[in-house]
N, C-alpha and C positions, 0 to 999 in steps of 0.2 A: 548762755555762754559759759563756757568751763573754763580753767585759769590755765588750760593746755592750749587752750586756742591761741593765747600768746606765740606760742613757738611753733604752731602748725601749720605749715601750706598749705597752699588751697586744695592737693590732693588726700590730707592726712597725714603727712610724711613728715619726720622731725625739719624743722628749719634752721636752722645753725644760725643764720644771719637774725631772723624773726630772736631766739634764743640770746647773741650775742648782747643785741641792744635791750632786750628786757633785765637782762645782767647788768648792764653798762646804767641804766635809768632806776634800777633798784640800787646798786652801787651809789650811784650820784644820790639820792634820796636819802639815803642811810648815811651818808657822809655830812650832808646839808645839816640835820635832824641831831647828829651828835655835836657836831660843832656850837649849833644852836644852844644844845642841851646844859653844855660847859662854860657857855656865857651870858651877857643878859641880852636878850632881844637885839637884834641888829640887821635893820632895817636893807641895809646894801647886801646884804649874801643873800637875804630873797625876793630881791628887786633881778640882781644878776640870777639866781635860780631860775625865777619867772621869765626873764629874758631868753634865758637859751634855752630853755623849755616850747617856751611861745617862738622863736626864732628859726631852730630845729621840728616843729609843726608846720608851720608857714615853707619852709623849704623842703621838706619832703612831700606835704600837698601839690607844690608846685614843679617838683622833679617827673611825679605821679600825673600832674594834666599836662604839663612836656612829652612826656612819652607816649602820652595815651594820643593827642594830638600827632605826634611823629606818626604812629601807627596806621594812625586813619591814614593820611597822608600819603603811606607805601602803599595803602589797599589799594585805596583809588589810582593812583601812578600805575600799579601792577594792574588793576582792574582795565586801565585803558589801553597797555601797552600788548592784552592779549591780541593774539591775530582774528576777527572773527569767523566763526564758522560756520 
């Protein structure tokens, strides 16, 4: 795996969106990490880190079998509603 495949679509192509959030997740990261760094240890910023980390996982896996679900769903619908020949 190369560290471009972060921001690559499935055909090769830059992905803006793929791009934004790996920005937005190294951003967050690096903000967490100095915060940390400038005081002692403090247990609630990565309690809440780990939460919307884990929270933002959980809900894009599940945006991700939403729509994959949806999808099947129009096959079949379209797959019945053809006229047979």
């Amino acid at each position: 795996m190369s560290p471009l495949d972060l921001v690559r679509s499935r055909d090769g192509s830059m992905s803006l969106t793929k791009l934004s959030a790996a920005t937005a997740h190294a951003l967050a990261a690096i903000l967490f990490v100095r915060l940390q760094w400038s005081s002692p240890f403090n247990e609630t910023l990565w309690m809440l880190y780990m939460g919307v980390a884990i929270g933002h996982a959980i809900t894009d896996k599940t945006a991700a079998q939403v729509k994959d679900f949806k999808d099947k769903k129009l096959d079949v619908t379209a797959e019945a509603m053809k006229a047979p020949e």
